[in-house]
MARLUMGU-918444 format. One line per field, with one value per residue (C-alpha): x, y, z. Coordinates in pm, 1 decimal, decimal comma. Layout:
xx	c(X|...) $
yy	c(Y|...) $
zz	c(Z|...) $
//
This chain:
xx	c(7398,4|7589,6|7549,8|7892,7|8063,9|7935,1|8247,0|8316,2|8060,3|8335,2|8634,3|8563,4|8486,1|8740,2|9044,4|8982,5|9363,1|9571,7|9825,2|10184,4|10352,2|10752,1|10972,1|11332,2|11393,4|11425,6|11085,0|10876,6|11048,5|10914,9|10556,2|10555,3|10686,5|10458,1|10138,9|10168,3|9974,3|10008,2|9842,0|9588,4|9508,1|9410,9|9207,4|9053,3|9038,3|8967,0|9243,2|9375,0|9787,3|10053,2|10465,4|10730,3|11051,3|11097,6|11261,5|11497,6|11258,1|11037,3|10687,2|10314,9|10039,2|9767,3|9377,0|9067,0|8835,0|8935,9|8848,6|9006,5|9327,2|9314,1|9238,8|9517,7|9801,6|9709,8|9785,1|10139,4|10281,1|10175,9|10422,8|10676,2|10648,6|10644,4|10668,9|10742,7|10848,6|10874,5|10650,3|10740,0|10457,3|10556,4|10331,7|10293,5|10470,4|10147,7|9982,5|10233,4|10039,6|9763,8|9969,0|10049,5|9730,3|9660,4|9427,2|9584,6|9856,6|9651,4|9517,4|9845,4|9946,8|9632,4|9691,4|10054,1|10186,4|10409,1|10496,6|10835,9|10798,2|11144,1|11244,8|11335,5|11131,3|11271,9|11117,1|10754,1|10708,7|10866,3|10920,5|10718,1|10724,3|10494,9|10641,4|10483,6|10347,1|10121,1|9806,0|9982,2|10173,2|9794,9|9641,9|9902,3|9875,1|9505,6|9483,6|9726,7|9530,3|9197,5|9416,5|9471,6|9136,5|9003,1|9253,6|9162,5|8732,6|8814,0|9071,1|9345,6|9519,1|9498,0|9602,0|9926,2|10021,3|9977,1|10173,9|10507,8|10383,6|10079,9|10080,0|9902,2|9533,8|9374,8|9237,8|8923,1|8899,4|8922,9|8653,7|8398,9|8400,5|8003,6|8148,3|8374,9|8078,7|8122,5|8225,6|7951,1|8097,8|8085,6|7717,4|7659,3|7874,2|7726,1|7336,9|7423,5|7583,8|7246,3|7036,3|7270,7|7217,0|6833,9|6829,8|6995,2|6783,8|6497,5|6635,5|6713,8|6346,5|6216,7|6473,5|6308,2|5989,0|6015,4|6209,2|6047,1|6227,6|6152,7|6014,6|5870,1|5901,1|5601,5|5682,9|5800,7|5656,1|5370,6|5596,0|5385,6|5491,5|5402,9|5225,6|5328,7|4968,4|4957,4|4942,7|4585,6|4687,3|4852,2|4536,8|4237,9|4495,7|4510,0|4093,0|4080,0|4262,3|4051,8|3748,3|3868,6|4013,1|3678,3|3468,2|3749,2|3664,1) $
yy	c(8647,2|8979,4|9068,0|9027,3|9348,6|9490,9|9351,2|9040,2|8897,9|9010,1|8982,9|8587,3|8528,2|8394,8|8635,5|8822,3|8713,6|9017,5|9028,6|9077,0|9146,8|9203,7|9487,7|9705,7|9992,4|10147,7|9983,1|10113,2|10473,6|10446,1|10391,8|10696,2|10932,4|11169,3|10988,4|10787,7|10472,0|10350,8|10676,1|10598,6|10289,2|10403,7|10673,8|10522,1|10163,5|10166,3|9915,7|9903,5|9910,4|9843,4|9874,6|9686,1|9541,8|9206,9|8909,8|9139,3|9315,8|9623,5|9443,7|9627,7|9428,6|9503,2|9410,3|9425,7|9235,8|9037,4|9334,7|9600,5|9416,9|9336,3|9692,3|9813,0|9587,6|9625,0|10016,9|9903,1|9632,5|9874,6|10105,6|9831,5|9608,5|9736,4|9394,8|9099,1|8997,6|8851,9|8922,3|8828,4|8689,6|8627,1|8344,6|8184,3|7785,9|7663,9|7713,5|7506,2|7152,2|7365,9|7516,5|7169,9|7154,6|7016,4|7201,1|7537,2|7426,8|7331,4|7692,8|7847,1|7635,6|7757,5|8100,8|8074,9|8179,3|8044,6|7994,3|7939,5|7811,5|7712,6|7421,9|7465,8|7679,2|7782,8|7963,8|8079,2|8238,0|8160,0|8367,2|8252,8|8382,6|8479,6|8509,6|8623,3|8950,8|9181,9|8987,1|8646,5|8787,4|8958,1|8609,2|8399,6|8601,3|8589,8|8164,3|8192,9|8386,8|8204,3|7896,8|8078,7|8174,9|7861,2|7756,2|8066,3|8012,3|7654,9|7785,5|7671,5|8060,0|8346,4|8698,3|8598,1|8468,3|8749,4|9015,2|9110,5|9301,1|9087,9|9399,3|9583,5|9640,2|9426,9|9701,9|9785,1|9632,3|9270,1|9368,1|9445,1|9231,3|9307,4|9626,1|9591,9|9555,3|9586,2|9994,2|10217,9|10420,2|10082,6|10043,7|10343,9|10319,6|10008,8|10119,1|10424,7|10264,1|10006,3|10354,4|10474,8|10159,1|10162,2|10521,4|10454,5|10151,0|10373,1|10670,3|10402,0|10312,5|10640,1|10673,1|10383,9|10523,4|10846,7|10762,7|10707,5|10432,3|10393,2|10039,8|10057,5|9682,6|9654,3|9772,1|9528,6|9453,6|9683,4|9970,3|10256,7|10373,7|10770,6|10718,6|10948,2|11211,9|11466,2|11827,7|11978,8|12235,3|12022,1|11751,8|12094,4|12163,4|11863,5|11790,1|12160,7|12016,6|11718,7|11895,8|12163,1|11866,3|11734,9|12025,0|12079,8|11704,9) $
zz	c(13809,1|13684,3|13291,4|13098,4|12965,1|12647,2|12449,4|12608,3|12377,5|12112,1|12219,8|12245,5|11913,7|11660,5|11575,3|11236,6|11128,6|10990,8|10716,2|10850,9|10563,9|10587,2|10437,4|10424,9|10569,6|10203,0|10108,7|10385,0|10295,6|9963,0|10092,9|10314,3|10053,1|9891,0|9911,2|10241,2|10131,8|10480,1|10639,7|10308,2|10384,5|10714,6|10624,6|10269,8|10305,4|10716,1|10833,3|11126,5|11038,5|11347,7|11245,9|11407,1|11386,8|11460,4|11252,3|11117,8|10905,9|10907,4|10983,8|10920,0|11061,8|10891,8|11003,2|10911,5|10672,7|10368,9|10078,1|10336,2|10358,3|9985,1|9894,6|10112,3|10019,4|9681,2|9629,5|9825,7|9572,5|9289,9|9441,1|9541,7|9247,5|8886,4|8716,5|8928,0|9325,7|9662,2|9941,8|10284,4|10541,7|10841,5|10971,2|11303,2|11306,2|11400,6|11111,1|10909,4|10880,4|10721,1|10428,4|10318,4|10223,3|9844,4|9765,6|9884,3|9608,1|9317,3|9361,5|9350,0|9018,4|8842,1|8905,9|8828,1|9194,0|9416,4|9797,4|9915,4|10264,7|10458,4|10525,1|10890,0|11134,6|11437,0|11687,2|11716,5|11353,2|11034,8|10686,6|10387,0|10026,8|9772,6|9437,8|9104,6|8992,6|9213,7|9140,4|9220,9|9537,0|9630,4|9585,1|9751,0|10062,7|10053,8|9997,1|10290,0|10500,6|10412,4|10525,5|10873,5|10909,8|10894,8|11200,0|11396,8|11361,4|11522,0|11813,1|11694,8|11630,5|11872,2|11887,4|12050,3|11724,4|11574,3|11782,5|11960,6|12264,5|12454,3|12640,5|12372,5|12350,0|12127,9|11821,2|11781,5|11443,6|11556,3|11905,7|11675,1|11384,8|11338,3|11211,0|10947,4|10675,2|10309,1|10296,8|10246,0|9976,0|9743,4|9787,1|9679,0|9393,6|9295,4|9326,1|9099,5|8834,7|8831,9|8820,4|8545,0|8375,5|8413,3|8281,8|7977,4|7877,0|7914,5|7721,5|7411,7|7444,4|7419,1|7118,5|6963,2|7025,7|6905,5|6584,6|6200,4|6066,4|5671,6|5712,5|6067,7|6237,9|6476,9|6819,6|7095,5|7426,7|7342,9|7265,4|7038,8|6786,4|6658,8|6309,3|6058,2|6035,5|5725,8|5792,6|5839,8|5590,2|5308,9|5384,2|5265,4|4968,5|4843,8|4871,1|4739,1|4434,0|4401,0|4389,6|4123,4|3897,4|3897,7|3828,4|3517,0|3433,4) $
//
């Protein structure tokens, strides 16, 4: 029996689902200027970010795993969004049932976010909302797409919900999902702040140890203290003084 291809292993498994997140012509011009966060995100963050037009909005799909998308949208509603606003997702009609979900909406209310989903839904994809400041919008959009995950891991999304041309290549980011592991650079991070951490401790113990309190409190865990030793020299001056007061006596 002939071996599969490499990647069909892959390519089989769930989708990873991607943000599609929708702007203005004006807004997307504002991300590109100067610093291009969308060229940033690429390079930085490692998603993989698509543009179209479609719905009559400028759309960015935007993939990869749930702290890369995060990470990336994030540095784009700073920019957008100095206080409060609205953030368009557009979301494929079959995942409707699933935002009705209770529990997806006791979330929202606790953080104080909100979804505005329409009330008719025409077509294959609809326009959803989420309203708030940049940490609600950022946590709407990630409930929602924790919602569509779920759907997608049991078959019930695809990548043709998630794309305009089925002619496309599906990206690499969703082929090899084995891939997309917490980023290096944050492990790093994270084990040298621990080091840092551990260094410091020890330098306040060898503080400790070295120092000569007034009233010296026994040390802890075994710590030694240094005892405070006279001087050789002042130690024969004072038994030289001794001995002369005597003879005197």
């Amino acid at each position: 029996r002939p071996e599969l291809p490499a990647m069909a292993r892959h390519v089989s498994e769930p989708v990873l689902v991607p943000w599609r997140l929708g702007f203005t012509v004006e807004q997307l011009r504002q991300l590109q200027i100067e610093d291009d966060l969308i060229e940033k995100a690429r390079e930085a963050v490692g998603v993989h970010v698509l543009h179209e037009t479609t719905e009559g909005r400028e759309v960015l799909t935007i993939r990869g795993t749930m702290w890369q998308k995060r990470q990336a949208v994030r540095g784009m509603l700073e920019r957008l969004f100095p206080k409060e606003g609205s953030l368009p997702l557009l979301l494929p009609t079959a995942c409707f049932p699933a935002l009705q979900a209770p529990e997806l909406w006791e979330g929202l209310q606790l953080l104080g976010a909100r979804l505005h989903l329409p009330e008719r839904r025409d077509g294959e994809r609809f326009w959803a909302f989420a309203e708030g400041n940049r940490e609600q919008m950022l946590s709407t959009a990630t409930r929602v797409n924790t919602a569509l995950q779920d759907l997608a891991d049991h078959g019930r999304l695809v990548e043709e919900h998630f794309t305009e041309d089925l002619s496309r290549a599906v990206p690499q980011v969703l082929q090899m999902p084995q891939q997309l592991l917490h980023p290096q650079k944050l492990q790093e991070q994270t084990q040298r702040m621990l080091q840092e951490r551990v260094q410091k401790q020890l330098e306040e113990l060898q503080r400790r140890s070295d120092g000569t309190p007034a009233a010296p409190a026994p040390a802890p865990h075994g710590i030694l203290k240094k005892r405070e030793v006279p001087q050789p020299c002042a130690n024969r001056s004072d038994q030289s003084d001794e001995g002369t007061s005597g003879l005197k006596a």
